[in-house]
DSSP file (Angstrom, degrees, kcal/mol; ACC not computed):
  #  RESIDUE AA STRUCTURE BP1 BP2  ACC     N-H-->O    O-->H-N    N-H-->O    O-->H-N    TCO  KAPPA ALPHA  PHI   PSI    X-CA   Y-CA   Z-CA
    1    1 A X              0   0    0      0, 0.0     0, 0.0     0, 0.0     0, 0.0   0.000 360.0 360.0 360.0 130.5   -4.2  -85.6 -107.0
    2    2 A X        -     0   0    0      1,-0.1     2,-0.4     0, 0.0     0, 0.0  -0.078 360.0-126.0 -55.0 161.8   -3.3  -87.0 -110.7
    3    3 A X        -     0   0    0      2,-0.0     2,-0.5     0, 0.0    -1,-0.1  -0.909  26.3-165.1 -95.8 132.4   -3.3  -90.2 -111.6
    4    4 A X        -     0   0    0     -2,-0.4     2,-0.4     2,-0.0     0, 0.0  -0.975   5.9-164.5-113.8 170.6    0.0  -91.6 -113.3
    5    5 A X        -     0   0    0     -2,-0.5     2,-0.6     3,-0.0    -2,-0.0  -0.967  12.4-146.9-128.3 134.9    0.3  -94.5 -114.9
    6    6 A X        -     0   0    0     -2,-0.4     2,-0.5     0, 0.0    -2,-0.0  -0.799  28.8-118.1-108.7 134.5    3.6  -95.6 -115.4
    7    7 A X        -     0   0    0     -2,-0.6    -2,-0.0     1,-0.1     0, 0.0  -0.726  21.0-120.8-109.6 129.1    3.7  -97.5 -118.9
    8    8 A X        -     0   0    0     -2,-0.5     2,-0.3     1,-0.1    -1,-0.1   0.106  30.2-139.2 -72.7 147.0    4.7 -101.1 -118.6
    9    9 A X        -     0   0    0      3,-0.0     2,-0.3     0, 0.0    -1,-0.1  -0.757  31.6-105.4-109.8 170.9    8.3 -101.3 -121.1
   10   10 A X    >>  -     0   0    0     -2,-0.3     3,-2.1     1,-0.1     4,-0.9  -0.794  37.8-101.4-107.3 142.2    8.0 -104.5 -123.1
   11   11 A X  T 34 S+     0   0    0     -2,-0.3     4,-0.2     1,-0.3    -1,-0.1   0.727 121.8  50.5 -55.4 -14.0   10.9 -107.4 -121.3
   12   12 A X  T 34 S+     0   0    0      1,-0.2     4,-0.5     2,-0.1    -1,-0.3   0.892 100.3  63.9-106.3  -1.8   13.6 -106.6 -124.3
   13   13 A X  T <> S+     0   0    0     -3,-2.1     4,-0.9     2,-0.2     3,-0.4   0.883 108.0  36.0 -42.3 -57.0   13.1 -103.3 -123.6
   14   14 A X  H >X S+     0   0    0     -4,-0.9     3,-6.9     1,-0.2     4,-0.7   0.933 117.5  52.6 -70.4 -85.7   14.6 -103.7 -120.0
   15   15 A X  H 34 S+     0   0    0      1,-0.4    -1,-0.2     2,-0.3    -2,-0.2   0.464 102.6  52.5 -29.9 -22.0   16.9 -106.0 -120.9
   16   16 A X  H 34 S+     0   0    0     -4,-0.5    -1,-0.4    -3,-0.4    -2,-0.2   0.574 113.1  51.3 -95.1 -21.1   18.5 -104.0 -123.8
   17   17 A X  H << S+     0   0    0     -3,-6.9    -2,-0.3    -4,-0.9    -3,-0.1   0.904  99.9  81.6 -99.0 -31.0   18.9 -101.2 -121.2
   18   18 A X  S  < S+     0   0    0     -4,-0.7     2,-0.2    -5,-0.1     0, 0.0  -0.434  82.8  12.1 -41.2 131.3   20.5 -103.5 -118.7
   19   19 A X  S    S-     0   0    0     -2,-0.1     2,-0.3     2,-0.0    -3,-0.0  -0.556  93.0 -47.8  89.2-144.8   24.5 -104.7 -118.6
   20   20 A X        -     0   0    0     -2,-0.2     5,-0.1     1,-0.0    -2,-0.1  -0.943  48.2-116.3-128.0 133.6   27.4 -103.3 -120.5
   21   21 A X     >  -     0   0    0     -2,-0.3     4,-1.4     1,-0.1    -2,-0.0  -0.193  34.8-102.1 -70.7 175.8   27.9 -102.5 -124.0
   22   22 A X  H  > S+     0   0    0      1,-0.2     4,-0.9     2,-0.2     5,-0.1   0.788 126.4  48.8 -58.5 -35.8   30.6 -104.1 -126.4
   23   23 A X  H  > S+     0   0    0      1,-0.2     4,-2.9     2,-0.2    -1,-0.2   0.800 109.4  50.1 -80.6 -47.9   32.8 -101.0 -125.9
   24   24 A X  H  > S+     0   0    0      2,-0.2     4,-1.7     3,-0.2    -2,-0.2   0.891 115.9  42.4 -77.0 -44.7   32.6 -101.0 -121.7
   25   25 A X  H >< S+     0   0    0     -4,-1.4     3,-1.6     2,-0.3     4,-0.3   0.781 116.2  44.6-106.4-107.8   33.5 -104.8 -121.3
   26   26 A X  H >X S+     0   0    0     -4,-0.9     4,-2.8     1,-0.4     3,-1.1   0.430 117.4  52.9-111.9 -46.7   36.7 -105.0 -124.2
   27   27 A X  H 3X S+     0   0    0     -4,-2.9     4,-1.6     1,-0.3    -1,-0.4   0.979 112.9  35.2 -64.9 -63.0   37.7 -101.8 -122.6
   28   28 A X  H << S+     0   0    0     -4,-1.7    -1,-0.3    -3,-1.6     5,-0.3   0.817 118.6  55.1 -46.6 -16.7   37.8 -103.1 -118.7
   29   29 A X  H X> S+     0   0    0     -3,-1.1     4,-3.6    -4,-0.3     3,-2.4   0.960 111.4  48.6-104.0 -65.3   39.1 -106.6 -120.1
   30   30 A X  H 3< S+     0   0    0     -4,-2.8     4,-0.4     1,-0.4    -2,-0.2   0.555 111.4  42.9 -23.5 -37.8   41.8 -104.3 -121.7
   31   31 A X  T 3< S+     0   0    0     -4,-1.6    -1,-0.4    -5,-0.2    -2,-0.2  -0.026 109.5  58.2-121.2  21.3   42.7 -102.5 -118.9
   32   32 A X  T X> S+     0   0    0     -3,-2.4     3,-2.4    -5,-0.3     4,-2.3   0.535 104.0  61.4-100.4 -58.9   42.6 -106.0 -116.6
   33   33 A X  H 3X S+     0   0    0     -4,-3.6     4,-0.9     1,-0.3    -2,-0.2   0.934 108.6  40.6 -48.0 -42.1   45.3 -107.1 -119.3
   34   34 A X  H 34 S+     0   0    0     -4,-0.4    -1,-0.3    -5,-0.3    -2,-0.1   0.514 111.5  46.2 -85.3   2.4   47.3 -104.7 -118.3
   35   35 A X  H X> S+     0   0    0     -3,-2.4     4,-2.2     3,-0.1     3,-1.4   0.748 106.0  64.5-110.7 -45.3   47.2 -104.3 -114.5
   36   36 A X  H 3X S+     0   0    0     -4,-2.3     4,-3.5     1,-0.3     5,-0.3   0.878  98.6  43.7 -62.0 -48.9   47.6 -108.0 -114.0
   37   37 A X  H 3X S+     0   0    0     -4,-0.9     4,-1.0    -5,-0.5    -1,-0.3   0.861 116.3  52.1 -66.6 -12.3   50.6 -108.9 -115.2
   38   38 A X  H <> S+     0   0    0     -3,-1.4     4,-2.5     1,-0.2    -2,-0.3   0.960 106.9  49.7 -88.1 -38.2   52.1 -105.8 -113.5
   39   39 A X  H  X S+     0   0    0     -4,-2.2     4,-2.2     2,-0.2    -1,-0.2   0.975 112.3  50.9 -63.5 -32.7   50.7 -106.6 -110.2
   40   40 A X  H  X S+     0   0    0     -4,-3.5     4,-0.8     1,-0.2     3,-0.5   0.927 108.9  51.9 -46.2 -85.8   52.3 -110.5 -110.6
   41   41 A X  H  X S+     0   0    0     -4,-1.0     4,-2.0    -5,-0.3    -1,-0.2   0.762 107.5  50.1 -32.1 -53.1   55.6 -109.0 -111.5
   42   42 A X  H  < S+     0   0    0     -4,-2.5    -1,-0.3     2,-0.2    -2,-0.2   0.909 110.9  54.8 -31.4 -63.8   55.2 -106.9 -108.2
   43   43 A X  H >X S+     0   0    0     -4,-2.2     3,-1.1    -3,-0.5     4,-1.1   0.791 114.6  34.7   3.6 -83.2   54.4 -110.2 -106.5
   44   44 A X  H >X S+     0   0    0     -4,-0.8     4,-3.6     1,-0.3     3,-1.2   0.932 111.8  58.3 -66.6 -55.8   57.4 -112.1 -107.6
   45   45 A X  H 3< S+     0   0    0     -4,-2.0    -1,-0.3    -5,-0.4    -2,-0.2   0.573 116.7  40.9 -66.9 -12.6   59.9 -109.0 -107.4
   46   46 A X  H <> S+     0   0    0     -3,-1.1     4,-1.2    -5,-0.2    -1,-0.3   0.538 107.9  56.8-124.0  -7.7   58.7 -108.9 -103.5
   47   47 A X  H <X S+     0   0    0     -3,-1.2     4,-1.6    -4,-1.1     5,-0.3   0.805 111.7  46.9 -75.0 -35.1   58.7 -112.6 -102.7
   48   48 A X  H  X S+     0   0    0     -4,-3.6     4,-1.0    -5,-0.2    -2,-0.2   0.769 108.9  49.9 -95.1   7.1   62.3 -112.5 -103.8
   49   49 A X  H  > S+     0   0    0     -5,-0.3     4,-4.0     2,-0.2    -1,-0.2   0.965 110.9  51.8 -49.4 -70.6   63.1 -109.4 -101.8
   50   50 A X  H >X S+     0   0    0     -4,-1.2     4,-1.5     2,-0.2     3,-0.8   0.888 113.1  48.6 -43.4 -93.2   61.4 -111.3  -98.7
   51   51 A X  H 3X S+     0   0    0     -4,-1.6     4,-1.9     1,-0.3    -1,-0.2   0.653 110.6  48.1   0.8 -62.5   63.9 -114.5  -99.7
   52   52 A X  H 3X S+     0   0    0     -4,-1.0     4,-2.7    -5,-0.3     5,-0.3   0.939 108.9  50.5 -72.5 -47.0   66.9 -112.5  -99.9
   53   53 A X  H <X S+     0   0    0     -4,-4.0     4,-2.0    -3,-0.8     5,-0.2   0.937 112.1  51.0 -66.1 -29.5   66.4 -110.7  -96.6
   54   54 A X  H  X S+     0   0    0     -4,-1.5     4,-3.3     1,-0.2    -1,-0.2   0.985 112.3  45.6 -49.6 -54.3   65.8 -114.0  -94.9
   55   55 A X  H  X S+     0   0    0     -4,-1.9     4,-2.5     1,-0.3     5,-0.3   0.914 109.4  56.9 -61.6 -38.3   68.8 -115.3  -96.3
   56   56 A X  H  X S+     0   0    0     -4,-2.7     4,-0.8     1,-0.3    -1,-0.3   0.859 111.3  36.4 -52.8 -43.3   70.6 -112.4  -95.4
   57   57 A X  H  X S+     0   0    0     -4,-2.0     4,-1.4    -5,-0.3     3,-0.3   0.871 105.9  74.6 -87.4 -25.6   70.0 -112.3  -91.5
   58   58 A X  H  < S+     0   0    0     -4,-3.3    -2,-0.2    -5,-0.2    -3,-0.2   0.878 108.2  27.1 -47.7 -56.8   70.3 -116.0  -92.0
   59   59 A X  H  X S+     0   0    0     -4,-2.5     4,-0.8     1,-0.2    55,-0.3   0.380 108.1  68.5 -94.3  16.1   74.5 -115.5  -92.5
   60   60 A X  H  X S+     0   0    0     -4,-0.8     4,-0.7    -3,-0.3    -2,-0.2   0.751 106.6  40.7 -75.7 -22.3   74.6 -112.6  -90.6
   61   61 A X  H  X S+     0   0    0     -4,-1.4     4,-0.7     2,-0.2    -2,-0.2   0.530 115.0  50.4 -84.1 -14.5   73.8 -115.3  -87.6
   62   62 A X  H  > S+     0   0    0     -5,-0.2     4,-1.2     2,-0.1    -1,-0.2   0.692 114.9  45.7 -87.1 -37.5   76.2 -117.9  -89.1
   63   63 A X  H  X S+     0   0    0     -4,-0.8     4,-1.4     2,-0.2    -2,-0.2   0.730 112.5  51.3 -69.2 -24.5   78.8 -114.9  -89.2
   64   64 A X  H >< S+     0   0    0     -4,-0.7     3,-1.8     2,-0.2     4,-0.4   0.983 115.0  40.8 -75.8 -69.9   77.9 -113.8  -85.6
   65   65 A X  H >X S+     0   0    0     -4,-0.7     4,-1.6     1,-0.4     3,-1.1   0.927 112.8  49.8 -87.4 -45.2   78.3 -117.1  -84.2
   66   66 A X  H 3X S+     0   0    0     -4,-1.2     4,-0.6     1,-0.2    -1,-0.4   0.842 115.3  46.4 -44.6 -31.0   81.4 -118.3  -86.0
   67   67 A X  H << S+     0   0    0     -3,-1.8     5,-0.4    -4,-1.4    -1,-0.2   0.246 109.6  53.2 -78.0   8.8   83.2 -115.0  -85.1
   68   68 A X  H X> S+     0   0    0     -3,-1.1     4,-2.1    -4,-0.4     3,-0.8   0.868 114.3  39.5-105.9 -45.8   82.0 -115.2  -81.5
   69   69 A X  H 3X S+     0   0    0     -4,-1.6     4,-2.6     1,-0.2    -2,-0.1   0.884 123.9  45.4 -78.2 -33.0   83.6 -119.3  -81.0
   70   70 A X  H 3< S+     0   0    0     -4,-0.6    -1,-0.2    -5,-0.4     4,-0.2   0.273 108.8  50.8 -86.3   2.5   86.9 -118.0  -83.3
   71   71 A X  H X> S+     0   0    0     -3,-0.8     4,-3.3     2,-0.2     3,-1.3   0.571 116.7  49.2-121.8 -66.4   87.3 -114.5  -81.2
   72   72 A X  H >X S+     0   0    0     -4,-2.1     4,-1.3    -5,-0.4     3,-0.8   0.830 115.3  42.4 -24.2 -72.9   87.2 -117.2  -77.8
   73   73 A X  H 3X>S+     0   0    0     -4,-2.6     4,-4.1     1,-0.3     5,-2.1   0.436 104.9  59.7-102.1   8.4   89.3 -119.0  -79.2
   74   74 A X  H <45S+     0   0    0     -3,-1.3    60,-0.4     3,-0.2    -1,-0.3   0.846 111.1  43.8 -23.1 -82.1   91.5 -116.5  -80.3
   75   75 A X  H <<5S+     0   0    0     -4,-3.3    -2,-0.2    -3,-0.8    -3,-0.1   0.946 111.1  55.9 -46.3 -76.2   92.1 -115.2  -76.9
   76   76 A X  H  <5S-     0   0    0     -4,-1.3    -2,-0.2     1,-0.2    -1,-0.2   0.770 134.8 -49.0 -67.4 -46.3   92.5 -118.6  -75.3
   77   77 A X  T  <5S-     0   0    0     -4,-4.1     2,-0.3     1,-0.4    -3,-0.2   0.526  97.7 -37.6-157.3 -40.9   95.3 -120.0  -77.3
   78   78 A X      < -     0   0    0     -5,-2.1     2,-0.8    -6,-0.0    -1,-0.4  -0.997  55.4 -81.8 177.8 175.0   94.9 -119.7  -81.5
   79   79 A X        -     0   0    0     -2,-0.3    -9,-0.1     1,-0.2    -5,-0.1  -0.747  37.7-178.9-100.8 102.5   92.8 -119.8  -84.4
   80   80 A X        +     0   0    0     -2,-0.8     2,-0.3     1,-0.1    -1,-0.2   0.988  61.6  20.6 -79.7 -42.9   92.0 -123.5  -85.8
   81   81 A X        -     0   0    0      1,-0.1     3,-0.1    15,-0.0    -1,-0.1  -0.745  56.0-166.9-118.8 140.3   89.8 -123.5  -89.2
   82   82 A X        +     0   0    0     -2,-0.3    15,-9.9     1,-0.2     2,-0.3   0.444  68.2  20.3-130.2  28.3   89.5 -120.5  -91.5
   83   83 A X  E     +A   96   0A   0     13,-0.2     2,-0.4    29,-0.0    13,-0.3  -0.971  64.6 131.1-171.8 168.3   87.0 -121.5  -93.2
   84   84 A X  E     -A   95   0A   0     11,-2.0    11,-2.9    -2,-0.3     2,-0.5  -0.965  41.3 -78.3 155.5 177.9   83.9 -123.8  -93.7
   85   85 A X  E     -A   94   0A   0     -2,-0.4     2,-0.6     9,-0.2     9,-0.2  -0.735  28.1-168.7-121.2 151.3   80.4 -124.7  -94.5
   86   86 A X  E     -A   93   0A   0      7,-2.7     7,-1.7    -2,-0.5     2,-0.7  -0.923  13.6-151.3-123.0 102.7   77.2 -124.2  -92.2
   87   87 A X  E     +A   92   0A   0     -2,-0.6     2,-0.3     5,-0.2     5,-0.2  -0.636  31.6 162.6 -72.8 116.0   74.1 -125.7  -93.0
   88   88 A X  E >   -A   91   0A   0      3,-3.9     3,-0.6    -2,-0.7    -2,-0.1  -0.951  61.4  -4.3-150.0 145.3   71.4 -123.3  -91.5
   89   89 A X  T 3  S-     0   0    0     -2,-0.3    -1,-0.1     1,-0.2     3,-0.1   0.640 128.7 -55.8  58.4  22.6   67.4 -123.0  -92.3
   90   90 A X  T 3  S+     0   0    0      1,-0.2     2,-0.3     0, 0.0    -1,-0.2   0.740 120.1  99.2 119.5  36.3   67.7 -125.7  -95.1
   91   91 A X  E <  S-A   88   0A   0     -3,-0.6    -3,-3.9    -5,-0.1     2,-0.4  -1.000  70.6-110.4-146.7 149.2   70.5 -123.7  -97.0
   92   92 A X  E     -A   87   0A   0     -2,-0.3    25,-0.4    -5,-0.2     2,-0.4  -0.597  23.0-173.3 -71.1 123.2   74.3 -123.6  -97.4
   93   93 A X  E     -A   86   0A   0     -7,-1.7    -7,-2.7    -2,-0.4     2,-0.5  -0.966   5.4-163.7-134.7 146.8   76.6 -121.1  -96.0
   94   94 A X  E     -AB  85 115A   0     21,-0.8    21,-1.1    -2,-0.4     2,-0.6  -0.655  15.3-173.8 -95.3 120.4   80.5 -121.0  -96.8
   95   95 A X  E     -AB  84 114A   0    -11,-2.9   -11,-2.0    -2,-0.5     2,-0.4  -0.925  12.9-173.1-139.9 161.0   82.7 -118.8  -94.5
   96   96 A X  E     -AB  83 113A   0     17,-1.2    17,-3.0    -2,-0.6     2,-0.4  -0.942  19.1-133.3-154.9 133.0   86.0 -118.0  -94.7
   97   97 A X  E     - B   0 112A   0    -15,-9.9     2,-0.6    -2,-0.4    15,-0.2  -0.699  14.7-164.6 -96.3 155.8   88.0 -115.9  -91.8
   98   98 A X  E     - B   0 111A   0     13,-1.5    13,-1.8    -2,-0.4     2,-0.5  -0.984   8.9-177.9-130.4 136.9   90.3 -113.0  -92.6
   99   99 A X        +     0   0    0     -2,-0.6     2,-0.4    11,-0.2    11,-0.1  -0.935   7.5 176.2-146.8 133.2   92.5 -112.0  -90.1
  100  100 A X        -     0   0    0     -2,-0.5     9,-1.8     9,-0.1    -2,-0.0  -0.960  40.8-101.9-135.5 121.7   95.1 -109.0  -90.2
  101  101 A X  E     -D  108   0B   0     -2,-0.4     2,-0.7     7,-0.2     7,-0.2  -0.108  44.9-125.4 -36.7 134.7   97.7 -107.5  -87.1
  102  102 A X  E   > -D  107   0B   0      5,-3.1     5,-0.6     3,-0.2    -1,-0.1  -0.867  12.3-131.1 -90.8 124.9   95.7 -104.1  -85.8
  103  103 A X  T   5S+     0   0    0     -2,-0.7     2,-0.4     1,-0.1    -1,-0.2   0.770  82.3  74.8 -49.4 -29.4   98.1 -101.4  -86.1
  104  104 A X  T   5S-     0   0    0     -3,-0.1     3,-0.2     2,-0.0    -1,-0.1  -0.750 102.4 -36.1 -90.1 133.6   97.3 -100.4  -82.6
  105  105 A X  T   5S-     0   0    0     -2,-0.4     2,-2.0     1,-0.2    -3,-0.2  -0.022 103.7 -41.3  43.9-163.6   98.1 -101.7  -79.6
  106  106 A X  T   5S+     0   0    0     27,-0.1    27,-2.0    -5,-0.1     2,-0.4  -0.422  99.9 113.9 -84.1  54.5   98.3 -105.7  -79.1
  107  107 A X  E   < -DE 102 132B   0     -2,-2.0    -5,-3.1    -5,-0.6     2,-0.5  -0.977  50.5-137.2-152.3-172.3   95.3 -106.7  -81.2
  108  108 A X  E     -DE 101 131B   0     23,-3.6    23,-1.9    -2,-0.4     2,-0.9  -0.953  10.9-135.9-134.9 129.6   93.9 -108.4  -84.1
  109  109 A X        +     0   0    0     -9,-1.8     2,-0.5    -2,-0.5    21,-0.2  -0.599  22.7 176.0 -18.3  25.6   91.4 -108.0  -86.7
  110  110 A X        -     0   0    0     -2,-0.9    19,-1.0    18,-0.1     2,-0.6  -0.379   3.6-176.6-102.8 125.1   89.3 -110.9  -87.6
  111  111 A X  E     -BC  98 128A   0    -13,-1.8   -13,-1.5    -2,-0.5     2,-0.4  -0.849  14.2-146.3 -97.0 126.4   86.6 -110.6  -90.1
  112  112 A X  E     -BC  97 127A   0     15,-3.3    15,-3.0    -2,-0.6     2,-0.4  -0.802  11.8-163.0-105.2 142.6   84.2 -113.3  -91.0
  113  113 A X  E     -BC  96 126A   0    -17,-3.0   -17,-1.2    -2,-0.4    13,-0.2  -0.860   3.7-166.7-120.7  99.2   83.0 -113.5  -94.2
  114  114 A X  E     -BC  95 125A   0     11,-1.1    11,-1.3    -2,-0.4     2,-0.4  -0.585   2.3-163.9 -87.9 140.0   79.9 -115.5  -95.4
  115  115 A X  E     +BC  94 124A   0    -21,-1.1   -21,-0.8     9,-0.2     2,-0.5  -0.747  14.3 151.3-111.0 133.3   78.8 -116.5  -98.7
  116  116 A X  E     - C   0 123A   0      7,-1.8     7,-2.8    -2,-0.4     2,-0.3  -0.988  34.0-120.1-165.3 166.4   75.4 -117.9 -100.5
  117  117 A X  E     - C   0 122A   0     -2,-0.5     2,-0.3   -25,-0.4     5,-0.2  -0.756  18.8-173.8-109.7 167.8   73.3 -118.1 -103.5
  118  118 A X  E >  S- C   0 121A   0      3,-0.9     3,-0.5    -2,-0.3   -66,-0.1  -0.876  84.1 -14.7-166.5 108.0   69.6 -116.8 -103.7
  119  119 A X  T 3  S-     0   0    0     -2,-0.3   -67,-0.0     1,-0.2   -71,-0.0   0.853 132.9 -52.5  44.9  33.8   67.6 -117.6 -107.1
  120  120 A X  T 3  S+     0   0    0      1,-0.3     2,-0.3     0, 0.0    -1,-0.2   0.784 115.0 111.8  97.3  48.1   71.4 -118.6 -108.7
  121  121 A X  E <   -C  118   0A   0     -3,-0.5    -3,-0.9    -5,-0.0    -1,-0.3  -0.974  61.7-142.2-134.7 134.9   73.4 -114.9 -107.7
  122  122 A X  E     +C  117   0A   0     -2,-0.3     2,-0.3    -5,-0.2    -5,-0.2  -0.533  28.9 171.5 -86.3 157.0   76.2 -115.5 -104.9
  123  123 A X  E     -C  116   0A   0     -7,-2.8    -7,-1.8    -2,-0.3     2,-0.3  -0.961  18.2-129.5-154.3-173.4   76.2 -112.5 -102.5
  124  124 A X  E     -C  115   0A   0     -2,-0.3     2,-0.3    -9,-0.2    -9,-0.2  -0.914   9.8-147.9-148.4 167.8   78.2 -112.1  -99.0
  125  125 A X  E     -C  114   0A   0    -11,-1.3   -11,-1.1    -2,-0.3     2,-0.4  -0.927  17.7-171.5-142.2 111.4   77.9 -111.2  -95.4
  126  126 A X  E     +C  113   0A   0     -2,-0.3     2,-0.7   -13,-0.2   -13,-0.2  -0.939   8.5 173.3-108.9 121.7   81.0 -109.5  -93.7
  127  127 A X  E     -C  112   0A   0    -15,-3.0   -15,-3.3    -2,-0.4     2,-0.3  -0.936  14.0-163.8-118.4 142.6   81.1 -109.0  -89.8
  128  128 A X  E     +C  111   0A   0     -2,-0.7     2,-0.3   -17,-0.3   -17,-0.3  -0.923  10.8 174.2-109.8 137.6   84.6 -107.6  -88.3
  129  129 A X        -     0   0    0    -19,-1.0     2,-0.3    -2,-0.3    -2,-0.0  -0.943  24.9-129.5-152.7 167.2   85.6 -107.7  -84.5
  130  130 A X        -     0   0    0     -2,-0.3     2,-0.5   -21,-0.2   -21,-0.2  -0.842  23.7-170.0-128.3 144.0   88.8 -106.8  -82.7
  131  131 A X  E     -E  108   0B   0    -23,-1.9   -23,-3.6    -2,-0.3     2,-0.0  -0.996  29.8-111.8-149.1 145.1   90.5 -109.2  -80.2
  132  132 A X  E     -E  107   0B   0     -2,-0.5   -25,-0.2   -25,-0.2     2,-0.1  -0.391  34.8-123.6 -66.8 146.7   93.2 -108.8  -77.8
  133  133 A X        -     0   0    0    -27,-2.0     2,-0.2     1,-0.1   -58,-0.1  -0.612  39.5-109.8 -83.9 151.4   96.3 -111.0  -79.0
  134  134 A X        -     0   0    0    -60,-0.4    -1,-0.1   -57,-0.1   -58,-0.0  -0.592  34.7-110.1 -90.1 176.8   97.1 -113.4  -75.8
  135  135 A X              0   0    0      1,-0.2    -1,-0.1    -2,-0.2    -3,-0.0  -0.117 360.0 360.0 -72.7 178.0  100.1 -112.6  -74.2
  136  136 A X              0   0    0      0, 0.0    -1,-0.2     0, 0.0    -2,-0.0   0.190 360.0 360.0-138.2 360.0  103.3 -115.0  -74.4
């Protein structure tokens, strides 16, 4: 069986063959520059998605329960406020009722409509239900 001998490289030898050239680093640093800011901007464009749908079920649940006490009281005897402000989760919501004869049979129409800002854009919430008029 030969002998080999494997012949010793001198330490800048190794060392010159080791890491990344000028070319490999400016290019990855290059193509960093350009994926980062797009993943941030993803980031932010999906935190404020996440925001807005909060806010969103937030006055569908202000709308719920304001049509639900106003539909009561509806039935019982009349409608007092038609409109007002709701503090819920650490935000404002404005709602305002609309209420219209249903052409059919003895009843009425009320839709509640809630209002808010998210990151300085108003948007709205409309929930509808139908309630028997009472009798007289």
């Amino acid at each position: 069986m030969p002998f080999r001998t494997s012949i010793a490289r001198e330490p800048s030898q190794r060392c010159a063959e080791a890491g990344f050239t000028l070319a490999e680093v400016l290019a990855a640093l290059a193509f960093m520059a350009i994926v980062i800011p797009v993943a941030v901007d993803g980031l932010r464009i999906a935190s404020a998605a996440g925001e807005l749908a909060v806010h969103k079920a937030e006055a569908a649940r202000v709308a719920e329960r304001e049509l639900n006490e106003i539909a009561v009281a509806t039935t019982v005897g009349g409608v007092t406020a038609q409109n007002g402000t709701v503090r819920e989760g650490g935000h404002d919501y404005q709602w305002k009722l609309h209420s219209e004869l249903w052409p059919q049979d003895s009843m009425q129409l009320l839709t509640m409509e809630v209002t808010f800002t998210s990151r300085d854009r108003a948007y709205a919430t409309r929930l509808s239900t139908l309630v028997n008029l009472p009798q007289q």
